[in-house]
C-alpha angles and dihedrals in degrees: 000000000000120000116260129284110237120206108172123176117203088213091171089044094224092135098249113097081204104098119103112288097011091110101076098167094115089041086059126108148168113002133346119212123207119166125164143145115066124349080239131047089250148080090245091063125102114250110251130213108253116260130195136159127206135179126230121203105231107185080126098044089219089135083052093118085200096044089106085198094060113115090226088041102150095018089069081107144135114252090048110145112244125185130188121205138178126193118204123184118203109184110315099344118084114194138200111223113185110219092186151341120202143110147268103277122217100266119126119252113257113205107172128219108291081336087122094200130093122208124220125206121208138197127166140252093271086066084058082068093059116088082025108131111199136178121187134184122258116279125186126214101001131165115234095244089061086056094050082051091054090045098050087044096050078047097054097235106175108169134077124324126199092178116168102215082240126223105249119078120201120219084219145358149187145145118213118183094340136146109253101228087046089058082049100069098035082070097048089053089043083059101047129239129321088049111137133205117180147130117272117216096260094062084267126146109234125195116190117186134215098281106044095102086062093051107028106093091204087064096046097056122044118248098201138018111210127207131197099201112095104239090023114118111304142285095060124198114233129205118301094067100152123192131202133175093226095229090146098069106044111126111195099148106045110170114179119190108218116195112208105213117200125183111244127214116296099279142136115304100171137014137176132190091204127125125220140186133215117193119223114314086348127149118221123189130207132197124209131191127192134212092223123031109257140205144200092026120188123217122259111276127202119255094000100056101016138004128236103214092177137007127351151311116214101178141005125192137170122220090227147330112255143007114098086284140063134165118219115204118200123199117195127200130249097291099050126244144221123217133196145164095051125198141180119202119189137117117285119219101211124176097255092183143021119216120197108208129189129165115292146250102265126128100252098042099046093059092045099060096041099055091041091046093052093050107044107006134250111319122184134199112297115252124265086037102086113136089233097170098035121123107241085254091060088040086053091047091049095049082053098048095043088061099036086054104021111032084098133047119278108204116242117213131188106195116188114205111183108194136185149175091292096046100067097140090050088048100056098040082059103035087052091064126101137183117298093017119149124237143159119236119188120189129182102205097050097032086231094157110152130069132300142188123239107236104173137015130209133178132194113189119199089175106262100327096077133009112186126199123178122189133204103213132185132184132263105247115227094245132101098037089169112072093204117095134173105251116190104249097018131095088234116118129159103223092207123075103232088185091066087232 
């Protein structure tokens, strides 16, 4: 028999999963959801927040968040931590596999009439980043880990972070009045595919950058060969195998527009003729947005950067020193003030220059995009994936990589194992497997024999009569062959050219 299927709920959201009626397994009923990875079963695709659904049996009407006699009443919430877990024993080892750890959505419950049941939607932690605004100061050079790192911190991230320190380094970077998640994947496409933003089964953020399939051991071995005839070596596909060429996302004509950004001379970057009054003792704040980002801004002075027409001004201070925003408080003094003729000085940080990149002359890269022009057409960077922060070298480096991995066709699987009691060795070879992990499929009826990477992961739970996991596989492009690559900080450096330069 397979070992039990855990669903705990941490109504009181002290971290534990240990208090009196957090464990809901033998209140479950009917058929638990986890999704999670990309919302397409490529690289090109965006990342997506996790999303589950489960069913709680409620004879008792203890999940009744306005029975008053419950013993959760007013912990019945949204934001409650929720972790799924699965043990499978194979011979003499029993192992924990997490399904899923997320937490209880917004949604509203939805007991039905005489249904006695109520039915909880999840999402993870990546949806919390959503509906996020954030605004950060300017930073210059930095890696897109370090990014990942700002973001989560405008955000208030408190909880756990996995972040790879990322290979691409952007000349500069902000974020002013933008969705977190937005800015996210701004990043990840900053970075290049496969860039990869996800939940860790610990509730962690984890950030992977561009290169972690080359240096991840877990993503150069497989870590599975599947198989679709039934008897053959486990895990066994089952039926739903679906099989797609992948010529949607060729990309043979990438063209990236780079923007080169200088610092001018200390001047004026915003200005107001508005006058304003503070009353006595009073503090009034200002917010001021600039066309360009800024640096190295200098606090308000008297009678050169605003002018005081009655009363007086005890204190000025800026909220910080550079970004494309900045708040000024003013403090007056005991018999209020009015201030006019506002300025802000600081060094603007303008795009000087445009560059226009595509992919180069090298000899790889040249046949590449000739052959796969001429057989399906030119074909750019999808959109949502433009390297907006990238220096033009990165940028350089992505065009490159899109048409050495992506001039021709990668072939997109979706493969379908349904385990159960009986199946303990299937299960663990499945449930063992994460996002970006390599394995072989072979495939008789579509002749798919060669390695893939696992994009996405769903599972669909019937109890202990059916587990259902569906993975979005593609597959593993022919470049790079070395796994050696040169990383920015580190001492790792691949002594042979792969571009033919």
């Amino acid at each position: 028999m397979a070992g039990p299927l855990l669903v705990k709920v941490d109504w009181n959201r002290d971290g534990d999963f240990s208090d009196p009626f957090e464990d809901v397994s033998l209140d479950q009923r009917g058929t638990i959801i986890a999704s999670f990875g990309r919302d397409g079963a490529t690289a090109l695709s965006q990342v997506a927040a996790g999303r589950g659904s489960l069913t709680l049996d409620n004879t008792t009407r203890r999940y009744s968040n306005r029975n008053a006699s419950s013993p959760l009443f007013g912990k019945v919430k949204p934001a409650r931590p929720v972790v799924i877990t699965r043990d499978v024993t194979v011979g003499a080892t029993t192992t924990t596999y997490t399904i899923m750890r997320a937490h209880t959505d917004d949604q509203p419950l939805n007991p039905d009439v005489e249904a006695a049941t109520v039915g909880l939607s999840l999402v993870d932690s990546l949806q919390d980043l959503r509906g996020i605004t954030i605004s950060t100061p300017l930073h210059t050079g930095i890696r897109s880990g370090a990014a990942v790192g700002a973001i989560l911190d405008a955000a208030g991230w408190t909880g756990g972070r996995d972040i790879d320190a990322g290979a691409s380094v952007f000349p500069w970077w902000w974020e002013d009045g933008a969705d977190a998640m937005d800015a996210l994947q701004k990043v990840l496409a900053s970075e290049g595919t496969p860039a990869l933003l996800t939940v860790g089964s610990a509730g962690e953020i984890v950030f992977r950058d561009r290169h972690h399939r080359i240096t991840r051991t877990a993503s150069k071995t497989p870590q599975a060969t599947m198989r679709g005839t039934e008897g053959a070596p486990e895990p066994v596909m089952g039926r739903g195998f679906a099989y797609n060429d992948g010529w949607a996302n060729i990309v043979n004509s990438p063209t990236v527009a780079v923007g080169e950004r200088r610092p001018k001379n200390f001047d004026v970057v915003w200005q107001s003729d508005e006058v304003f009054a503070i009353g006595a003792s009073a503090s009034y704040v200002v917010v001021v947005q600039a066309t360009d980002p800024f640096q190295g801004a200098s606090t308000p002075v008297s009678g050169v950067d605003f002018n005081v027409g009655a009363g007086s001004i005890t204190g000025v201070t800026l909220s910080r020193t550079s970004g494309q925003s900045t708040s000024i408080t003013f403090t007056a003094g005991a018999g209020g003030a009015t201030v006019g003729s506002l300025q802000l000085r600081a060094n603007a940080v303008p795009v000087v220059r445009t560059y226009q990149i595509s992919a180069s002359a090298a000899s790889k890269t040249t046949a590449n995009t000739a052959q796969s022009i001429l057989d399906y057409g030119q074909r750019g960077i999808p959109s949502g994936l433009e390297p907006v922060w990238a220096s033009r070298y990165d940028a350089q480096a992505l065009c490159d990589l899109y048409v050495l991995q992506r001039a021709q066709p990668l072939t997109v699987l979706t493969v379908r194992f349904i385990a159960s009691d009986l199946q303990q060795f299937r299960l663990s070879m499945v449930l063992g497997l994460d996002l970006s992990d390599r394995v072989t499929v072979i495939e008789r009826e579509s002749q798919v024999s060669g390695d893939f990477y696992v994009e996405s992961i769903a599972h669909t739970i019937d109890g202990h009569v059916s587990h259902e996991v569906v993975l979005g596989l593609e597959a593993v492009p022919a470049f790079p062959s070395s796994t050696a690559v040169f990383i920015l900080g580190t001492s790792t450096l691949n002594g042979t050219d792969p571009l033919g330069y």
